[in-house]
C-alpha positions in Angstrom: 10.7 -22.7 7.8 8.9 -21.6 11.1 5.6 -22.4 10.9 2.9 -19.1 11.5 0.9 -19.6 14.1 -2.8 -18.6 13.3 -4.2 -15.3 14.6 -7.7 -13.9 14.2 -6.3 -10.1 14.6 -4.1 -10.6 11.9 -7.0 -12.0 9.5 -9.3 -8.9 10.6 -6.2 -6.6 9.6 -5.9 -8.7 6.0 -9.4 -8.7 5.2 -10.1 -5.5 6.4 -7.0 -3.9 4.4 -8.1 -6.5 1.5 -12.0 -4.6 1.4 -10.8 -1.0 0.8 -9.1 0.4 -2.2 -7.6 3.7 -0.4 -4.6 2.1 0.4 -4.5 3.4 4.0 -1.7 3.9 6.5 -1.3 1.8 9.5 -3.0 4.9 12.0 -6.1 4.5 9.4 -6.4 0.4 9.7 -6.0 1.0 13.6 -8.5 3.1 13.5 -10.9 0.8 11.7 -9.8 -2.2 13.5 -10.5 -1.0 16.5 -14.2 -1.2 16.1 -14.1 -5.0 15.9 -11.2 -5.5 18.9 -11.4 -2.7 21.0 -8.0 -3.4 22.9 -6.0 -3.8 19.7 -2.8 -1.7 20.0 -1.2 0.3 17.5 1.7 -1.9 17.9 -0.2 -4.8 17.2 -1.5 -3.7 13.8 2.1 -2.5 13.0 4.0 -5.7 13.3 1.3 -7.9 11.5 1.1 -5.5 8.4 4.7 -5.5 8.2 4.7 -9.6 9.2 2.1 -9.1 5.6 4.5 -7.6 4.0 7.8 -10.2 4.7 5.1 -12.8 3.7 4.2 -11.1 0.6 0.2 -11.2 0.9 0.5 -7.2 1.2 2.4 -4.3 -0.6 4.2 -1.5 1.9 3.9 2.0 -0.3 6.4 4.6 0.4 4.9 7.5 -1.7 7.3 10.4 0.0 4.7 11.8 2.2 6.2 10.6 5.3 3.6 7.6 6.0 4.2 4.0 4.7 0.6 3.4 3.2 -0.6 -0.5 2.4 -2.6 -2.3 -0.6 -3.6 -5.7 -0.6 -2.7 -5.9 -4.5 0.5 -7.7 -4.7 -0.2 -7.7 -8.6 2.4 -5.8 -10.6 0.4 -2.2 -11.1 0.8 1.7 -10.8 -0.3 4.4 -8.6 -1.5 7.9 -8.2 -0.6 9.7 -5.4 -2.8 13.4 -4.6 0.0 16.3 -4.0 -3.2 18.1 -2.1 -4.7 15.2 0.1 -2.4 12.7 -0.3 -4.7 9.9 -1.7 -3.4 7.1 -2.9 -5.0 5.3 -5.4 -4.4 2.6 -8.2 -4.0 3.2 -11.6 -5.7 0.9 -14.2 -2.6 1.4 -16.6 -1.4 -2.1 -18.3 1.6 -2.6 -16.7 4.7 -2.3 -19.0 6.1 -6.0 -19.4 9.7 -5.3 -20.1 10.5 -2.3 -18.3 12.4 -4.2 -15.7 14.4 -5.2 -19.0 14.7 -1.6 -20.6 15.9 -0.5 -17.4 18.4 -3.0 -17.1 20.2 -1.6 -19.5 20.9 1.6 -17.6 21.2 0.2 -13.9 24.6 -0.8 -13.8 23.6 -4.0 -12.0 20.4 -6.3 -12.2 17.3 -5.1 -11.7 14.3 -7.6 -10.6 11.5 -5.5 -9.6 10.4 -2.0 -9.6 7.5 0.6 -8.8 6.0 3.8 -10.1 4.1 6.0 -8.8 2.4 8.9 -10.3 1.6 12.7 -8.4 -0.9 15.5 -9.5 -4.1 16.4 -7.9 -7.2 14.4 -7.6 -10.5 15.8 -8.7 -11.3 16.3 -5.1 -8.8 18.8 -4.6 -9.3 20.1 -8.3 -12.8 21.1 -7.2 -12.1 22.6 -3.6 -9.5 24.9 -5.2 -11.7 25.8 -8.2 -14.3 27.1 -5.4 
């Protein structure tokens, strides 16, 4: 296996993705990036989160509104996702142990993983709309 070469953009991009718990999209990290290397690129931030994600040290999120969005948690766990704002969030919910089992049953074929998400409206948007 190729050794990975060390880079200090990358390790701003982990930690800084591994500090926040809004699970962001890769415009959002740019932006925040960009105050501590002012000539990153888009592109740049982009090919290390998904170099992240081959590695396995970060989660790619595909919640179905149009943007990938990222979480440091690689731990088996759930999220909520804000129909109004599109926050995503985690969900303190004890993971189900043998769901990939119970599902097994259904597949047709083997099932090794799986994730779950959860929409409604966060209490932001509750409150806006109640106004």
């Amino acid at each position: 296996m190729k050794t990975l070469k060390y880079s200090r953009q990358r390790e701003s991009i982990k930690a800084c993705l591994m500090a926040r718990r809004d699970h962001p999209t890769a415009d959002a990290l740019y932006t925040t990036i960009r105050e501590e290397y002012p000539n990153i690129s888009l592109g740049t931030v982009y090919r290390n989160l998904n170099l992240l994600v081959e590695l396995g040290e970060v989660q790619k999120l595909t919640c179905g509104d149009g943007a990938d969005h990222f979480d440091a948690d690689t731990s088996p766990h759930y999220h909520f996702v804000c129909k109004g704002c599109g926050q995503v969030s985690d969900i303190p919910l004890q993971t189900l142990p043998d769901i990939n089992e119970l599902a097994q049953e259904y597949a047709g074929g083997h099932v090794d993983s799986h994730n779950i998400f959860f929409y409604g409206t966060c209490n932001g948007c509750l409150e806006k709309n109640s106004q």
